[in-house]
Legacy VTK file of the C-alpha trace (Angstrom):
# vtk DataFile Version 3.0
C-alpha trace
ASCII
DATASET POLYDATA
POINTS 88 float
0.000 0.000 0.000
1.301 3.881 -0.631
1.780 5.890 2.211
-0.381 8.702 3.295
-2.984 8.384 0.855
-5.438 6.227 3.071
-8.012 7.666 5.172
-7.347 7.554 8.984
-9.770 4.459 9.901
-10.652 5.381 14.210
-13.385 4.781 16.861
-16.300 6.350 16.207
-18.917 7.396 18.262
-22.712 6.754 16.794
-25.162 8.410 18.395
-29.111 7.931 17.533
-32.241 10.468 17.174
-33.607 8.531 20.299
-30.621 8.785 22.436
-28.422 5.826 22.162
-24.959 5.607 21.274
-22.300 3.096 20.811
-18.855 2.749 19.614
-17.314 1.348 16.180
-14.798 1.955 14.102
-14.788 4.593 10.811
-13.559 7.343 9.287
-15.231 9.681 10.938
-14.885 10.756 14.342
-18.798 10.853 15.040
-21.866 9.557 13.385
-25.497 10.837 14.158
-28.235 8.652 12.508
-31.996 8.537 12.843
-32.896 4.971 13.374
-30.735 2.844 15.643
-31.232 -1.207 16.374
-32.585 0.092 19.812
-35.936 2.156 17.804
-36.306 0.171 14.857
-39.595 -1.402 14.742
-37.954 -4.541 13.582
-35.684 -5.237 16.153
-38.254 -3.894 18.918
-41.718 -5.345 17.556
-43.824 -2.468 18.273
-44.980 -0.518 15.101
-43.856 2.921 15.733
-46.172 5.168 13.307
-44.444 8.808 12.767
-46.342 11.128 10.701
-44.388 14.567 10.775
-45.944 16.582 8.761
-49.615 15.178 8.552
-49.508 13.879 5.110
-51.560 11.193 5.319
-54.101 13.869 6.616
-53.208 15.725 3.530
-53.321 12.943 1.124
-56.439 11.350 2.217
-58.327 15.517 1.987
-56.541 15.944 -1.295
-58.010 12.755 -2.920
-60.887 11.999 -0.500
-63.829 12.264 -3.073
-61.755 10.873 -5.808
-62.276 7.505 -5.506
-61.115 5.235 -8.141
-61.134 7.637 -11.678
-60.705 4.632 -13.858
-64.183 3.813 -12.472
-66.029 7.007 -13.004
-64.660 7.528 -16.742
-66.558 6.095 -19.179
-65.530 3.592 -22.358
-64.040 6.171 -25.099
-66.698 5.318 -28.162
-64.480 3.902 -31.330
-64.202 6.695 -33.555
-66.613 6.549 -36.967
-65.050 4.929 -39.891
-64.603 8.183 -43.093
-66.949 7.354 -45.541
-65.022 6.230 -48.825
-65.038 9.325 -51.397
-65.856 8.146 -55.031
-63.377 8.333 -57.494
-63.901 9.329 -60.710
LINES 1 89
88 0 1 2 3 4 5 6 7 8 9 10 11 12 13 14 15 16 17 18 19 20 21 22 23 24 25 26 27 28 29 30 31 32 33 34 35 36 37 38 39 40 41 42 43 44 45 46 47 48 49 50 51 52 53 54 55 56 57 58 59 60 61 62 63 64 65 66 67 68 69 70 71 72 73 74 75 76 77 78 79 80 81 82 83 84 85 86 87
């Protein structure tokens, strides 16, 4: 390997949205994530529902009397065959 062209590779601190940290090893000194194995609904069981902004709110108002539109359109009618012009 060449020298000095590697990245320093050092303990690292990780620390989570919900407040835990632990120690690995990276190239940066610190890591701050949002989703750590402690809060993950997979490794906890418990279905953690996080709606920041209310967009499901907004979605369902926004297409609340929509419905399906495939339903409510009806069959485009085949277009009328040109009648043949005579020739002479």
């Amino acid at each position: 390997m060449k020298d000095d062209i590697h990245p320093r590779y050092i303990e690292t601190v990780v620390r989570c949205g919900c407040g835990n940290t632990f120690q690995t090893r990276s190239t940066m000194p610190e890591l701050k994530v949002d989703i750590c194995n402690v809060c993950h609904p997979f490794f906890t069981g418990k279905l953690k529902f996080v709606d920041t902004a209310g967009r499901i709110e907004k979605f369902k108002t926004k297409f609340a009397g929509a419905g399906y539109a495939s339903l409510k359109k009806g069959k485009k009618a085949a277009p009328a065959p040109a009648a043949a012009e005579p020739t002479s």
